[in-house]
C-alpha distance (Angstrom), angle and dihedral (degrees) to the residues before:
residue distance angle dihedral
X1 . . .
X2 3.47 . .
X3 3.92 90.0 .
X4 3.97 92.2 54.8
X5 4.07 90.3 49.0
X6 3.62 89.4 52.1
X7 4.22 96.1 46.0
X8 3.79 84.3 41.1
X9 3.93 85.3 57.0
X10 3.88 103.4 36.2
X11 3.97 86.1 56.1
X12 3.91 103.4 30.7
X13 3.66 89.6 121.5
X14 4.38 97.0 51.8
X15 3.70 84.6 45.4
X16 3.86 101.4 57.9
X17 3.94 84.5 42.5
X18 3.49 98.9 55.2
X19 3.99 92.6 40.8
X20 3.67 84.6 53.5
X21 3.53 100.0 47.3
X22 3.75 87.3 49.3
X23 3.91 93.0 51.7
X24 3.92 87.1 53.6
X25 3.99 98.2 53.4
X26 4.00 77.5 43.7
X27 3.57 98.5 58.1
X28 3.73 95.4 33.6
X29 4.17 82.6 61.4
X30 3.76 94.9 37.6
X31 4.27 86.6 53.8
X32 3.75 97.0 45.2
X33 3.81 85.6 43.6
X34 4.06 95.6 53.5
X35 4.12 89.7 48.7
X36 3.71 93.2 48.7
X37 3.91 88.6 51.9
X38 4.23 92.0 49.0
X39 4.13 80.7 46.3
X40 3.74 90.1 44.6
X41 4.12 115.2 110.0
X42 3.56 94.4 178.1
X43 3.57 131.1 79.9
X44 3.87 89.7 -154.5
X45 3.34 87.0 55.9
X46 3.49 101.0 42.8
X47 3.47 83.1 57.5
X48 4.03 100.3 54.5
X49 4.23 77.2 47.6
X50 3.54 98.1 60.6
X51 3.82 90.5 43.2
X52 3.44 84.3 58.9
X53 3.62 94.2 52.3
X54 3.76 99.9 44.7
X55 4.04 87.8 55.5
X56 3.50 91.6 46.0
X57 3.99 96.0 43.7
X58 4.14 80.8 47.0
X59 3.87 98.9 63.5
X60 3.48 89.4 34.2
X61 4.06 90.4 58.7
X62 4.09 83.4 42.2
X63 4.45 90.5 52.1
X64 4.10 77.6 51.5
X65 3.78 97.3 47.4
X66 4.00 86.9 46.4
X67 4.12 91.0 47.5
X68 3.63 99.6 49.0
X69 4.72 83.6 43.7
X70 3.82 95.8 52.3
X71 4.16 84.7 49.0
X72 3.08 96.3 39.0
X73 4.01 95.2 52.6
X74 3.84 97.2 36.8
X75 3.70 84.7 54.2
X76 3.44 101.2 47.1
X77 3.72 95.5 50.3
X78 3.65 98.7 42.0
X79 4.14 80.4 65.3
X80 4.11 97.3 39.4
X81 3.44 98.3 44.0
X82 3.88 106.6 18.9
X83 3.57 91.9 166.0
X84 4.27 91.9 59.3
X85 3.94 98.6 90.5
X86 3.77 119.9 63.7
X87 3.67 118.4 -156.2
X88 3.98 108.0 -151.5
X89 3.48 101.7 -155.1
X90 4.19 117.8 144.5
X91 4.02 83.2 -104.7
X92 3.64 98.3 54.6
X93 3.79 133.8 76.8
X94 3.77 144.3 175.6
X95 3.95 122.2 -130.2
X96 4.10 114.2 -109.6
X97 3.64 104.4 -91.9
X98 3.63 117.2 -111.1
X99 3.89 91.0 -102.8
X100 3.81 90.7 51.2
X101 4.29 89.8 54.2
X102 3.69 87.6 52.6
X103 3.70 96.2 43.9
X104 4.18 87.8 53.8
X105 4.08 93.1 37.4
X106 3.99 84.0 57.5
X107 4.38 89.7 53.3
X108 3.79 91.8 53.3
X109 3.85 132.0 72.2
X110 3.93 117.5 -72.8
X111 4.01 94.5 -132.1
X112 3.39 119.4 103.8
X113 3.93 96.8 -113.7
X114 3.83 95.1 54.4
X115 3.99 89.6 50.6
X116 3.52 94.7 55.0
X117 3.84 93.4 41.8
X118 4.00 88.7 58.5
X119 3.68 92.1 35.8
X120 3.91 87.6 57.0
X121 3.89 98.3 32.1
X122 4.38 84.0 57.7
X123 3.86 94.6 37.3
X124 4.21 80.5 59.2
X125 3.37 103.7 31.9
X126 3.83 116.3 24.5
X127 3.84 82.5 -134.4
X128 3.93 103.6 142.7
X129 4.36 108.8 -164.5
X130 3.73 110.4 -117.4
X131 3.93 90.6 2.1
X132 3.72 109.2 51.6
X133 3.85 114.2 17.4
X134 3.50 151.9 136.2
X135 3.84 119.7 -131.2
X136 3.74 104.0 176.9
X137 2.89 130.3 22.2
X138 4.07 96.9 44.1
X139 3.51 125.5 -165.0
X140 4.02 110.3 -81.0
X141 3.74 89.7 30.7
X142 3.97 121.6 143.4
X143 3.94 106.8 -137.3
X144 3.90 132.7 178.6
X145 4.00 138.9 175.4
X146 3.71 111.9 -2.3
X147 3.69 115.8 1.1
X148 3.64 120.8 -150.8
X149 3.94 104.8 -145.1
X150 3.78 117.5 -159.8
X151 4.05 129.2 167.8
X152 3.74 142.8 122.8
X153 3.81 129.3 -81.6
X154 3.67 105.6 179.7
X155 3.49 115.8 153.1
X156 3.77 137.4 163.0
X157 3.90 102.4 -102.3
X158 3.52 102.5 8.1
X159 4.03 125.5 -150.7
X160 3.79 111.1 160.1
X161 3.71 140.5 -47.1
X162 4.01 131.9 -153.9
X163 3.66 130.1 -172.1
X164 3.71 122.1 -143.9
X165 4.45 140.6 -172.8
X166 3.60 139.5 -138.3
X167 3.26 146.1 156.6
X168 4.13 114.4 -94.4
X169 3.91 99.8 -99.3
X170 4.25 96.5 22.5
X171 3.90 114.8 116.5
X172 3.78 94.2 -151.5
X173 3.78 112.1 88.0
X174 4.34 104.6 -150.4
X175 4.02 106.5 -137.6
X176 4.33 108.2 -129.3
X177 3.57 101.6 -179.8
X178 3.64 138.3 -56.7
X179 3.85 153.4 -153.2
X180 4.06 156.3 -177.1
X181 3.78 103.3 -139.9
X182 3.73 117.6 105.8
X183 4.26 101.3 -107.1
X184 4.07 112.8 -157.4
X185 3.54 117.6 -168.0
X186 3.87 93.9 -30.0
X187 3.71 155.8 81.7
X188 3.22 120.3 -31.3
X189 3.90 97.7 -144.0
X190 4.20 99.9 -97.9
X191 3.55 143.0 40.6
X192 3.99 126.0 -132.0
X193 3.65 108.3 -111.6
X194 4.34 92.7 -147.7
X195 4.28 89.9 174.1
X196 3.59 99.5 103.1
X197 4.00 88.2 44.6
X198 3.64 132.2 110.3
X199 3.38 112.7 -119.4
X200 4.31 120.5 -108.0
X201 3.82 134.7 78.8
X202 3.82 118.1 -28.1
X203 3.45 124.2 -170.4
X204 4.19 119.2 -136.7
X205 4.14 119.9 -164.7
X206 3.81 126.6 179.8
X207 4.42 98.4 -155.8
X208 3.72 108.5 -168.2
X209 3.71 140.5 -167.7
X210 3.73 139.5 -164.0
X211 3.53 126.3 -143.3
X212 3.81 102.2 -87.5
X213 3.98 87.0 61.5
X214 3.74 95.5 -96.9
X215 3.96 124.3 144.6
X216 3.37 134.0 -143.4
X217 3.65 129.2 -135.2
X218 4.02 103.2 -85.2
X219 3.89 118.8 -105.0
X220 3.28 107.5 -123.5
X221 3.86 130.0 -160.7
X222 3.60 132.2 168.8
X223 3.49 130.0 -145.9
X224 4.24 161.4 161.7
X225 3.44 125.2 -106.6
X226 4.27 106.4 -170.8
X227 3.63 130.4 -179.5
């Protein structure tokens, strides 16, 4: 069910088209079909009219019927389960799935002090070690000119990545380049060109999704660009 409310959602838009394109080739027919039946002299013909009209009338009540469903259901689920459609704007993540926690718990050390280190650092950050990382630069880092940026975007079920910029305290996330092949303790396929920026604090993210269209929590890094 919850597969149908999503694909319901994902293509709300195509669906009203196409149910409105349908109702217009309808109603067209249904027209043409009522002024042949006032020009009609023939009761057998009349007849074959009206046929026409009831058909046409029919899938025109079924376009309605399907209308007032898709509303109905996208409605209805955007209140039950509010947290079923995932808007993947640059601003928006998705929490690590349980699985993906465990997975990075298992890469760090088993005391008590390293857990809640990584716990923290990925409750702060999104940063996931040996899934979602930076390599260089690191947070606190002092970069100018071209930037070479290098990391690790290993995820279970991989569908792309990007990596964006902005100034700490801007909405607007600034795309740098992106990708959908897994990246392991290496570049990530383009630098950040930082020459034409002012200088200050600039925030970097690497926002990934799997294949099903799921994000992860953004990494997050913050750091200096200088003259």
């Amino acid at each position: 069910m919850i597969e149908l409310l999503k694909f319901l959602k994902e293509f709300e838009g195509g669906i009203y088209l196409l149910l409105l394109v349908l109702a217009l080739v309808l109603g067209g027919r249904l027209i043409s079909a009522l002024q042949l039946k006032r020009k009609s002299a023939f009761s057998l013909e009349k007849e074959v009219v009206q046929k026409k009209i009831n058909s046409t009338t029919a899938f025109l009540a079924i376009i309605l019927v399907l209308f007032v469903g898709q509303l109905t259901l996208v409605s209805v689920a955007s209140a039950r389960y509010p947290g079923l459609y995932t808007l993947t704007t640059p601003t928006v993540g998705i929490l690590p799935t349980p699985t993906d926690m465990f997975q990075a718990m298992l890469q760090m050390e088993a005391t008590p002090e390293g857990l809640e280190q990584t716990q923290t650092a990925v409750a702060m950050t999104g940063c996931i070690p040996g899934q979602i990382e930076w390599l260089s630069p690191v947070s606190g880092d002092e970069v100018s000119g071209s930037v070479p940026l290098s990391g690790t975007i290993n995820v279970p079920n991989m569908g792309f990545y990007k990596y964006e910029y902005r100034l700490k305290g801007r909405e607007e996330w600034i795309p740098i380049a992106a990708g959908n092949k897994v990246v392991i303790e290496s570049a990530l396929g383009g630098n950040w060109n930082t020459e034409q920026l002012q200088p200050g604090l600039y925030e970097l993210r690497i926002v990934v999704s799997d294949n099903q269209n799921n994000l992860f929590q953004p990494c997050v890094i913050e750091v200096k660009v200088v003259l």
